[in-house]
N, C-alpha and C positions, 0 to 999 in steps of 0.2 A: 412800893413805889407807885406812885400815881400815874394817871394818862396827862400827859401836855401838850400844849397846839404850838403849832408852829410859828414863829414868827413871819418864817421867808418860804417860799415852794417855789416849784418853776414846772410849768409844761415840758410833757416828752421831745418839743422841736429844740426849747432853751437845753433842756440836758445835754440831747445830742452835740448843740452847740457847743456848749462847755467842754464837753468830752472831747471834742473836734479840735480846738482850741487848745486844750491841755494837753494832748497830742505832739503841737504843734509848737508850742511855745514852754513847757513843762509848767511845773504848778502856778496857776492861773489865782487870784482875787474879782469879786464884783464887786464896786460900791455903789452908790445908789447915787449918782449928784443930786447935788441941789441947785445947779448953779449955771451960769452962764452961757459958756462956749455950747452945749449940747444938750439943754435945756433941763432937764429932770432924769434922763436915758440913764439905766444903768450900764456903768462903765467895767470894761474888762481889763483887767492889769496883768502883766508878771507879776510873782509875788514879791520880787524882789526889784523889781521899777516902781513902786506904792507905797510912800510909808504909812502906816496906820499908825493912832495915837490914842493918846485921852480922849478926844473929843470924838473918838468914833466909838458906834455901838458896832458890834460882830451879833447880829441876826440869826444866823443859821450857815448853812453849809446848802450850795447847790450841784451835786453830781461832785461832790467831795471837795468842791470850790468853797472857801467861804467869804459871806454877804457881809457889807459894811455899808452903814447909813452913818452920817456926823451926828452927834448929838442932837444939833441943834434942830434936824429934820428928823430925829427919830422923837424930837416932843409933838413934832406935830403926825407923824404917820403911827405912835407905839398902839392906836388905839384898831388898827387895821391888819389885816396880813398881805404881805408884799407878796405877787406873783408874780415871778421873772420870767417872761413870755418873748418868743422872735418872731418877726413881722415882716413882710418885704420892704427893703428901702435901704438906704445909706446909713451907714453906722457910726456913732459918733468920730470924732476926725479924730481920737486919742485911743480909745478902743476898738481892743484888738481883733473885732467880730469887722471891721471896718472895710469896706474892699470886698465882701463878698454875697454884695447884693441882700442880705439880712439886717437885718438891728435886736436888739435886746429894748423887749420893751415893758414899762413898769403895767400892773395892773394890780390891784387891791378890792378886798372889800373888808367892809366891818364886821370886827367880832363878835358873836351872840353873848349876851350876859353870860350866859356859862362856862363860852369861853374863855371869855376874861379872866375867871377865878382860876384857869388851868393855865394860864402861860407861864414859863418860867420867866425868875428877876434875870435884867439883863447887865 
C-alpha cells in the first residue's frame, strides 16, 4: 500500500477546536462554503443539522470530524490542500465555533508534482 497526501489538515489550535466543539455539541461536520452569508469560512455543523449529498466531496477527516467542500468548489480548490486553521474574530453566524471569540479559517497551498500522483480519487 502506497503513501497518500492529504487532502484536508488543520493546525493544533483548529483540532483543539474541533475537539472542544465535539465535546460540546457530539459528532460535529466542517464544510468548506463557498458562498454567501460568511464568505468562504469553513462551517461547523452537527452531523445531524447538515445534510450532505452528491454534490459534496468528503476531503478528509479533521480531529475525527469530517471535511466537505460542494463539488463545484472542490473543481476549483482539488489542485491544493486545504488547511483548516483558527484565528481571533467572530465566527461565522451558523457555525458552531461562533460566540467564542475564534473562527475557523481556510488556508491552502499547492500540491508539488509528486504530490499529485499520490493523492487518493475522491
Amino acid at each position: 500500500m502506497g503513501t497518500s497526501v492529504a487532502r484536508v489538515t488543520a493546525t493544533k489550535a483548529a483540532e483543539d477546536l474541533v475537539a472542544e466543539l465535539a465535546a460540546e455539541y457530539g459528532p460535529i461536520l466542517i464544510h468548506q462554503s463557498g458562498g454567501c452569508c460568511d464568505g468562504s469560512s469553513p462551517m461547523c455543523y452537527p452531523q445531524n443539522d447538515f445534510m450532505t449529498g452528491d454534490s459534496d466531496v468528503l476531503l478528509g477527516t479533521v480531529a475525527g470530524a469530517p471535511v466537505y467542500i460542494s463539488r463545484s468548489q472542490f473543481e476549483y480548490w482539488k489542485h491544493t490542500q486545504i488547511i483548516i486553521d483558527v484565528v481571533p474574530g467572530r465566527g461565522g453566524m451558523f457555525s458552531l465555533e461562533n460566540g467564542r471569540g475564534v473562527r475557523f479559517l481556510t488556508r491552502s497551498r499547492v500540491y508539488t508534482d509528486d504530490e499529485v500522483g499520490l493523492l487518493a480519487p475522491v
